[in-house]
N, C-alpha and C positions, 0 to 999 in steps of 0.2 A: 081086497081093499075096496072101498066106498070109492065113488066117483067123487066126493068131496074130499079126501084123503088124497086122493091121486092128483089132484089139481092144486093142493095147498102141498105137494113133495115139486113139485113142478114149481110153483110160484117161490117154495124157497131155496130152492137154486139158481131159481133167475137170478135172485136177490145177492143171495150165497156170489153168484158168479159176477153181478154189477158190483157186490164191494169188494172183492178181490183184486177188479180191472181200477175200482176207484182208490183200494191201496196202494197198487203198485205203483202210482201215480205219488202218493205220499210217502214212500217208501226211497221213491230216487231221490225227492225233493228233502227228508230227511237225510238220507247219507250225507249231505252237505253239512246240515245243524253238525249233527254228531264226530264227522273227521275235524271239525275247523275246533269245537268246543275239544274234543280229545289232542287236537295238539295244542292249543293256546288258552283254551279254558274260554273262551270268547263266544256266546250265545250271538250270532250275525244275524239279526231281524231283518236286514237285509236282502237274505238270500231267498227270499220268493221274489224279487224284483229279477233275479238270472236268470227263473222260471221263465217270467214276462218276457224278458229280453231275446232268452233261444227261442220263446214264440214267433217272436214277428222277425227276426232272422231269420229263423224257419220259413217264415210266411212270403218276406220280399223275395226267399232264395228260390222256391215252388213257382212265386210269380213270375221271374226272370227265364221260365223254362228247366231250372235242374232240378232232373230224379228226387226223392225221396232216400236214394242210398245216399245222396251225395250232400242233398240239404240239411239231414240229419247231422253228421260230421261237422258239418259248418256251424249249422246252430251251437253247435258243443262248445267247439275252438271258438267260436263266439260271445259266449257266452263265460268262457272259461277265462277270458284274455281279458276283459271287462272285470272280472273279479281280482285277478291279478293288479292290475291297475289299481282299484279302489284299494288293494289290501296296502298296496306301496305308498299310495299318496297320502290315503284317509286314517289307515287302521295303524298301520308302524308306528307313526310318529306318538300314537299315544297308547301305546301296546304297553308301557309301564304306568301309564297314569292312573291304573285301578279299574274294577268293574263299571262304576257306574260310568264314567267318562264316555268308555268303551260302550254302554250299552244306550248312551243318548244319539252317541255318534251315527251306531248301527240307525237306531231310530231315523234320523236326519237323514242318511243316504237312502234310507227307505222311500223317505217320501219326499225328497230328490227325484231319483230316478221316477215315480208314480207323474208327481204334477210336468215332469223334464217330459215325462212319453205324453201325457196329455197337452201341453203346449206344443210340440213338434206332428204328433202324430194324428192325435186328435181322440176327445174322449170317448167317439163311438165306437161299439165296436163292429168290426172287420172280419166279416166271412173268410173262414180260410177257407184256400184255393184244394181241391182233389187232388191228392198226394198219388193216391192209388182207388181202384175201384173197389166199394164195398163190396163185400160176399157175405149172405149169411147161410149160418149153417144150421138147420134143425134138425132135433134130438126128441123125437116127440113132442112138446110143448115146450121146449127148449131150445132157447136161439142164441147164437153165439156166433159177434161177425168176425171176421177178419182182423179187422183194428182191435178188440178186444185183445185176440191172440197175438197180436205183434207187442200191445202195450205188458199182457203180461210177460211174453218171451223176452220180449227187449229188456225187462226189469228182472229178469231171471239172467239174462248175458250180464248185464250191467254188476248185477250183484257175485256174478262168480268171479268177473275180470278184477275186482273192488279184492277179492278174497284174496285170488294168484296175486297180485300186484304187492298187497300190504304182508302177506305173509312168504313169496317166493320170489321177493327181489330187491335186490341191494336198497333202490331206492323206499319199498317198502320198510325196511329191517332200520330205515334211517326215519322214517315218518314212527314209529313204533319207539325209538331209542329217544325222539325229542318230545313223543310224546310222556314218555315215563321220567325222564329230566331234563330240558332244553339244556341247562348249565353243564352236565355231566358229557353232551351229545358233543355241545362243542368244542369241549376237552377234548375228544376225542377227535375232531379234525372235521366235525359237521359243520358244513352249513346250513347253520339253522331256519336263515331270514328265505335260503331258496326251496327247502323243504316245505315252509308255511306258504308261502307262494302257490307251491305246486299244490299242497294240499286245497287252497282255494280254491285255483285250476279245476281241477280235479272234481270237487264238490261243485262248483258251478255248471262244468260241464254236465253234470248229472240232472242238475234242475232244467239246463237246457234241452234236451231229451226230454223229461216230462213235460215240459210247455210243446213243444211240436207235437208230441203225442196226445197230450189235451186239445191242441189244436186240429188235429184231427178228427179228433172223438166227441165233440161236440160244438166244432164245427163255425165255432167263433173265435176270438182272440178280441182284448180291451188292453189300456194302460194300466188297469187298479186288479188283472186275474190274477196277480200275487200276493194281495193282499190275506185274504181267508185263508186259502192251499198254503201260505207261507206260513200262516200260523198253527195252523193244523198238521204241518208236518211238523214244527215247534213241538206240539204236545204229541206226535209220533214216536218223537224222536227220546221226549223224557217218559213217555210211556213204556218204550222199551228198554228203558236206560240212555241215557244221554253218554257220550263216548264211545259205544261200543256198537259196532257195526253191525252184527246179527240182530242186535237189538232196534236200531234206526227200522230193517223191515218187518220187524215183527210186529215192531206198534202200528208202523204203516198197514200193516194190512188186517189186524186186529181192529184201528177204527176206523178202517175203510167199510170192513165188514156190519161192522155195527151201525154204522151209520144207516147203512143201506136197509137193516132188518129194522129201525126206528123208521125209514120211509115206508117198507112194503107192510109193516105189521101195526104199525102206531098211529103216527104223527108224521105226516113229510115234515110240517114247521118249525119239528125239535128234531131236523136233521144237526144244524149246527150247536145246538143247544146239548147233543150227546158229548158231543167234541172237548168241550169242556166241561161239561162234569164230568170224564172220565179223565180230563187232569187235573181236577179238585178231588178226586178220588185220591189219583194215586198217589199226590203229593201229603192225602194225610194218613191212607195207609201203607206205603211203599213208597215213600219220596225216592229211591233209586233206581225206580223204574223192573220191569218184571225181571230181566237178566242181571240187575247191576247188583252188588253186592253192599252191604251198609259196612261202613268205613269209619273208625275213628280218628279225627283228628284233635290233635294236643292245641290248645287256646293260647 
């Protein structure tokens, strides 16, 4: 091969390998969209604000002196208990009032939480603090650091524990059962309202995880970085199928990828600009996303 062949197989792995660390990252923050819409049907515009929020709990936690094993966890439970909360106070009480209600609401808590961190915290952003030291690794003209491999490893643990959990245990077999009938589940003896709860939990603490890990990988942290990543796991998530969990990382890392091949081959400008029209794509030719199945429903 040419020495310009060998440099252009190099340049797109780089690429290759910056959107796959940049899916995994929409990938966690999806699984949120997709568990919370698969039990209640509720699109939560919200949930890149959890993102933000396990950031800077991540951040004060690093600052105060604790490890990286230990600030990660907290972010989570942090981030996880904040959704709980919102879901009980904010979301219940009008969890029958119809989509739109539901999805003004989501709106409003969004940016709540946005202008709430910029009045408290302040709208600049905030270096985060050295979790761990970087290492990088070359592979010939191939560099790949440390943080890379933890954000993809951590989104590969994340996503297996997501699989055991919902398919190998009770309380999985009950998020699955109110997913398929809420009414049917609590015939049967569920609790419905602490299954939706945990499923919050659950999906928030995942977006908490990708903001410490965005926090470290590049190395800043604001009140509004859940803004775009919130919405772009949104179109992740119906990329892959909206509900269905293999599908949340498949979109994640589909337009992580792309994204990054429109920066390193294109246009960096029409970085965000792929984002969406790959969900005006597939809303007109696949509105159920790559994994999801088209379904009739009686009017």
């Amino acid at each position: 091969m040419s020495q310009d062949q060998i440099y252009f197989i190099y340049d797109f792995l780089t690429y290759l390998l910056n959107g796959i660390t940049q899916g995994s990252i929409y990938a966690l923050v999806a699984l949120g969209y997709t568990m919370v819409y698969g039990i209640i049907k509720l699109i939560n515009f919200a949930h890149g604000e959890f993102y933000m929020i396990g950031a800077f709990i991540g951040f004060y936690c690093i600052i105060a002196g604790m490890p990286l094993w230990m600030a990660m966890p907290v972010a989570m439970i942090g981030s996880g208990l904040v959704a709980v909360i919102i879901e009980r106070i904010v979301y219940r009480p009008i969890r029958y009032a119809g989509r739109i209600p539901a999805l003004i609401t989501a709106l409003g808590t969004s940016l709540l939480f946005q202008y709430l961190g910029q009045g408290t915290i302040g709208a600049d952003p905030k270096a985060f603090p050295t979790a761990m030291k970087v290492v990088t690794y070359q592979f010939g003209e191939l560099y790949i650091s440390n943080i890379q491999i933890l954000i993809i490893s951590s989104t590969f643990f994340l996503m297996c524990f997501l699989y055991w959990l919902v398919n190998h245990t009770r309380i999985g077999k009950a998020m699955r059962a109110t997913s398929f009938d809420k009414n049917a589940a609590e015939l049967m003896g569920i609790d419905t309202n602490r299954i939706i709860s945990f499923t919050f939990f659950l999906g928030a603490s995942f977006a908490g995880a990708a903001g410490v890990l965005v926090g470290m990988y590049y190395s800043a942290i604001e009140p509004m970085m859940g803004l775009i990543p919130g919405l772009k796991a949104f179109i992740a998530a119906v990329l892959g199928g909206i509900g269905i969990i293999p599908g949340a990382v498949l979109g994640g890392l589909v337009l992580g990828i792309a994204e990054n091949m429109v920066v390193g081959f294109w246009v960096s400008t029409y970085r965000d600009a792929i984002a969406f029209s790959i969900l005006i794509l597939i809303l007109l030719i696949k509105p159920s996303g790559i994994l999801g199945k088209n379904r009739r429903e009686k009017v």
